[in-house]
N, C-alpha and C positions, 0 to 999 in steps of 0.2 A: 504494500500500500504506500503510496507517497501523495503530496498535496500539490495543484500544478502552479499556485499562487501563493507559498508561503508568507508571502509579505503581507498578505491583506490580514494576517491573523494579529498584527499590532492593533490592529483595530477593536479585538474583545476588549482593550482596557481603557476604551471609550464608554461602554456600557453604562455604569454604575452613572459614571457623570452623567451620562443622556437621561437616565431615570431622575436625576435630581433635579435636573433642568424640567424638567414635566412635568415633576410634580411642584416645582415653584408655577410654571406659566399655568396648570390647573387647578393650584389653592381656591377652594368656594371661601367668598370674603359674606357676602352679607347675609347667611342664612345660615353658618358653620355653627351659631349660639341655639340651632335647634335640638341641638343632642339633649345639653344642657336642659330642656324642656322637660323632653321625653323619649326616654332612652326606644322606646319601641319604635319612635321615627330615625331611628342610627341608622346607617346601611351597613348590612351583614360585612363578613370578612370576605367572601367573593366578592362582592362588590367595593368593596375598598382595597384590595391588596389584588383581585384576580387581574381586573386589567393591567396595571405594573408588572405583572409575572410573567403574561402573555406577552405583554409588548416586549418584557426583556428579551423573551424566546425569539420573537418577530427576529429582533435585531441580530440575534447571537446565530439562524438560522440564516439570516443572507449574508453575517460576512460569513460563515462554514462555507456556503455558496456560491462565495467571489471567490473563496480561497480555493473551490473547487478540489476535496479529495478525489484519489481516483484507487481503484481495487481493483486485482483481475480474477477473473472467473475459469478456474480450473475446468475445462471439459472432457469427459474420453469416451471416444467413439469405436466402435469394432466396424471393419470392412472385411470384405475379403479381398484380398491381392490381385491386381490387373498386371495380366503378362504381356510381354509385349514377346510376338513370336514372329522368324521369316520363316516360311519353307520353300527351299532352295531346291526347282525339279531340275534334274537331268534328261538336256532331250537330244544328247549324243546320240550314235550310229547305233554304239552297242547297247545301247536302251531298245535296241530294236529287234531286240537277240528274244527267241521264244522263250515263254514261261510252260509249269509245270499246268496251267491255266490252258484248254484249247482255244486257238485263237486269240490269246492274249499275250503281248509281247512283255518284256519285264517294264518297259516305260507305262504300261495301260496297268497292270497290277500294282507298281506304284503310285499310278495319281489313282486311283483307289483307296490305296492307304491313307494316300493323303486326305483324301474327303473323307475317310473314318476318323484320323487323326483330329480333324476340325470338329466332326460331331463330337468328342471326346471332350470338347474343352468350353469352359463357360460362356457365357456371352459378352461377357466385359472382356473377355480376351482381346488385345489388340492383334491381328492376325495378316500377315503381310503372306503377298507369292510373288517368288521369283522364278526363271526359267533361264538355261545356261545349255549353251554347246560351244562352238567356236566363238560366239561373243554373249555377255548377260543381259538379262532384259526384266527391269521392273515392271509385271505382269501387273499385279494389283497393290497398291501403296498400303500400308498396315490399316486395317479397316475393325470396324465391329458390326457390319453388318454380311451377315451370311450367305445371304443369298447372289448378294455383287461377288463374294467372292467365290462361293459356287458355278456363279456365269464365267468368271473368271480363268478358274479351273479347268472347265470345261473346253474354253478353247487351247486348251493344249492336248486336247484329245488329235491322234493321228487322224481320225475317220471325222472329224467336223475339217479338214482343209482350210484352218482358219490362217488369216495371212500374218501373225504372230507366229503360229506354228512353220509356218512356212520360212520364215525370216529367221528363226531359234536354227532351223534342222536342215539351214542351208553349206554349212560348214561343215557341220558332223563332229567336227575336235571335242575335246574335256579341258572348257577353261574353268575351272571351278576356283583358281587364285582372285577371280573379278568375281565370280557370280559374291563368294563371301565376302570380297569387299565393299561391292554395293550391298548387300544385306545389313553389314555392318552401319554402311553412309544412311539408309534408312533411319536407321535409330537416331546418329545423329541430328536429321531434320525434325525427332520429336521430343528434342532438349528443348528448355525455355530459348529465347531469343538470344538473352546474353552466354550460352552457355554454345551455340551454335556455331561452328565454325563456317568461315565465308568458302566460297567457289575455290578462289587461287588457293585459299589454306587447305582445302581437300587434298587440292592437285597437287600442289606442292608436299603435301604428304605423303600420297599414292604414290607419287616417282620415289620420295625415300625409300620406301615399302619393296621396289622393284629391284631388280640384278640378286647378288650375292645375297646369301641368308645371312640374316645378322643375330649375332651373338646377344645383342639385347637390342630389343624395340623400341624404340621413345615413342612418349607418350603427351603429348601437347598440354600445357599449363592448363588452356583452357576446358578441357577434358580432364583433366586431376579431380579427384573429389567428386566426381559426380555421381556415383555409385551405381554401374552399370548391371552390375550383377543381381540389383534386384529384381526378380523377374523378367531377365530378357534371355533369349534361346535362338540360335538359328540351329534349324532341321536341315542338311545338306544330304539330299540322294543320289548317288553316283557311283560311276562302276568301278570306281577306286585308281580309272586309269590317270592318277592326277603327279606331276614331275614335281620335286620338292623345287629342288630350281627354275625360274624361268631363265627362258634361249636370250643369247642378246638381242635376238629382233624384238620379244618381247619386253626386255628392260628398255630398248631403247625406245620403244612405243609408250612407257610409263605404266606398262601394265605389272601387278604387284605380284611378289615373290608369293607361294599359298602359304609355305613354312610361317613367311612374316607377318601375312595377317591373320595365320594361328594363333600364332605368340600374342600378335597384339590382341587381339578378341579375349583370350584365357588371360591376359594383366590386366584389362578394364574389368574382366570378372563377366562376360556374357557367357553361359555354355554354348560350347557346340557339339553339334551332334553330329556323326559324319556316318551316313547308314550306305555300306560298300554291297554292291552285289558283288561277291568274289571272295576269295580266299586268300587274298595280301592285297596288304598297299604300303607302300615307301615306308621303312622306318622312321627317316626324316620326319616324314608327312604323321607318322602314328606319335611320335614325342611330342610334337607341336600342338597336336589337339589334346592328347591327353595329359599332357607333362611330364616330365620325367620320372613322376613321381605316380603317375597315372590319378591325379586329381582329381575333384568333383568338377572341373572347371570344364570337363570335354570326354565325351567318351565315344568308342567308335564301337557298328556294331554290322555284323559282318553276317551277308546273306550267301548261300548258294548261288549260283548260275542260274540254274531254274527253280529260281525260289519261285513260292507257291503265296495267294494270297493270303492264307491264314498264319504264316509264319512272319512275312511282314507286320501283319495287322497285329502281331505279337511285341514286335520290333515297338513299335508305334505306341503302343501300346504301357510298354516301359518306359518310353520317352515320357508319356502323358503324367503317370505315376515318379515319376524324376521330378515334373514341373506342376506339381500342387499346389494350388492358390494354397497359401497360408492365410490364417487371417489376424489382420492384422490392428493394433489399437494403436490409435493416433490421441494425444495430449494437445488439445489447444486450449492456449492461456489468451484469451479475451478481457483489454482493458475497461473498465468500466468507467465512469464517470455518476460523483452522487451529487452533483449540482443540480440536476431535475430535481429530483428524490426532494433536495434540501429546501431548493425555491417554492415546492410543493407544501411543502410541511410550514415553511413561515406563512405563505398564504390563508392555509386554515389556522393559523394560530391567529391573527391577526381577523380574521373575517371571525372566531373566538373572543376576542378582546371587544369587539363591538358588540358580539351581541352580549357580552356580559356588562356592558354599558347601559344598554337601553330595555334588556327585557325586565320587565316586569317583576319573571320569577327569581331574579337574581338579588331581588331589594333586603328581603329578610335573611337572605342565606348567611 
């Protein structure tokens, strides 16, 4: 509690004199000898001492109220935790490799998964999709509504011929070092304002990230402390054919190292999940996401060839159970202000003080 006008409190020791000034300018002069009469025509002790007491209040109540305390109001609230999640498809060649599914390729049993994955997860989920072959593509920006992002989905099905699909699955390559970069740049754009890095500071970061794998990652001031890791997740599907290093065409095109923006994703604390159809992928590429240490921060989880839909939808499935809203209780401290409160209370003491002037039943009390 603090007062936001301390100074106005020299004022209470004006009080006492205001009262004596009053009660000299209201001395009754020619009629005061009727006590002396008769004592039944005296006016009660309300009436002689109530308004003096009131008005003291009156006064002592708006200087409290120039002096304005103020208090804060403890609150706690429970929520449940909003995730903020990318799923990153792979719609390379060898996504095109048959499943244990007839007629279904391992790319179609995956974006299946994926639309179980999304049924699985709440509504306040922030929910982004990405798509990745020879170059990446922000399909659908982190959304909470389901069904844009069902539409979404959707067009990455082979047999809709949608011209995204067509544009993803004209290369055929596995750049999966970008698809996770922009997964990553997503998040970025849903920091507060101040906390958002500009265009060039991307770019100029993204070319650090590129060539040689680096021993440690830096991490821009203005990203320090933002605490990524509270519920944020990219889901990355792919066939694991991904080079820890990129080629110099690629460094020199500013496209990022995958190693580098492993590291970097597991130091802000975002998991990643990296789901392989296959039975290896780069060492490199396995320390990076999971750490050396094999950390909570990333973990990779590793399909057959012809995986089957219900083995994925298991996959998926762990991931979801990995990423459980907690719920979480939030402390806000709300200032208050008792200067209403106070100019309140001198008003009825004072509209008090008159009527114990003039009513009637206040004479004998």
């Amino acid at each position: 509690m603090d007062i936001a006008n301390p100074a106005a409190l020299t004022l209470l020791a004006a009080i006492p004199a205001l009262l004596v000034l009053k009660r000299a300018w209201t001395r009754p002069t020619g009629f005061s000898l009727v006590a002396m009469v008769d004592r039944d025509l005296r006016p009660g002790p309300v009436k002689r001492f109530g308004p003096d007491i009131l008005d003291g209040a009156v006064v002592l109540l708006l200087v409290l109220a120039i002096a304005n305390p103020r208090y804060a109001v403890t609150r706690e609230t429970t929520r449940l935790e909003s995730r903020w999640i990318m799923l990153v498809q792979d719609l390379s060649g060898s996504m095109n490799r048959p499943s244990d599914v007839p007629g279904k390729t391992l790319g179609d049993v995956s974006r299946e998964a994926l639309r179980s994955f999304i049924g699985l997860r709440r509504e306040r989920d922030l929910i982004g999709l990405m798509a990745f072959s020879s170059h990446a593509k922000l399909v659908c920006p982190p959304t909470f509504d389901r069904e844009i992002l069902a539409e979404k989905l959707s067009m990455l099905d082979r047999r809709s011929d949608s011209a995204v699909f067509r544009e993803l699955t004209a290369g055929g390559a596995t750049n999966a070092s970008y698809a996770a970069w922009l997964a990553l740049s997503s998040f970025f754009m849903l920091l507060p304002r101040e906390n958002q890095p500009t265009f060039a500071e991307l770019r100029d970061f993204r070319h650090g990230l590129s060539g040689r794998t680096l021993e440690t990652v830096p991490v821009p001031a203005r990203l320090g402390g933002i605490g990524f890791g509270r519920g944020m997740a990219i889901v990355l599907f792919t066939d694991g054919r991904i080079e820890a290093n990129a080629g110099p065409a690629d460094a020199a095109a500013g496209l990022p190292n995958f190693v580098n923006v492993a590291r970097l994703i597991r130091k802000l604390g975002v998991r990643l999940y990296l789901v392989v159809t296959g039975d290896r992928v780069d060492d490199e590429v396995a320390r990076a996401v999971a750490g050396p240490d094999g950390g909570a921060a990333g973990r990779l989880f590793f399909m057959p060839r012809t995986a089957d839909a219900e083995r994925i939808g298991r996959v998926f499935q762990t991931i979801h159970d990995m990423e459980k809203n907690r719920l979480l209780a939030t402390v806000e401290h709300k200032r208050r202000e008792a200067r209403p409160v106070l100019a309140a209370m001198a008003a009825a003491a004072l509209i008090a003080s008159w009527a114990v002037r003039i009513a009637p039943a206040t004479g004998r009390v």
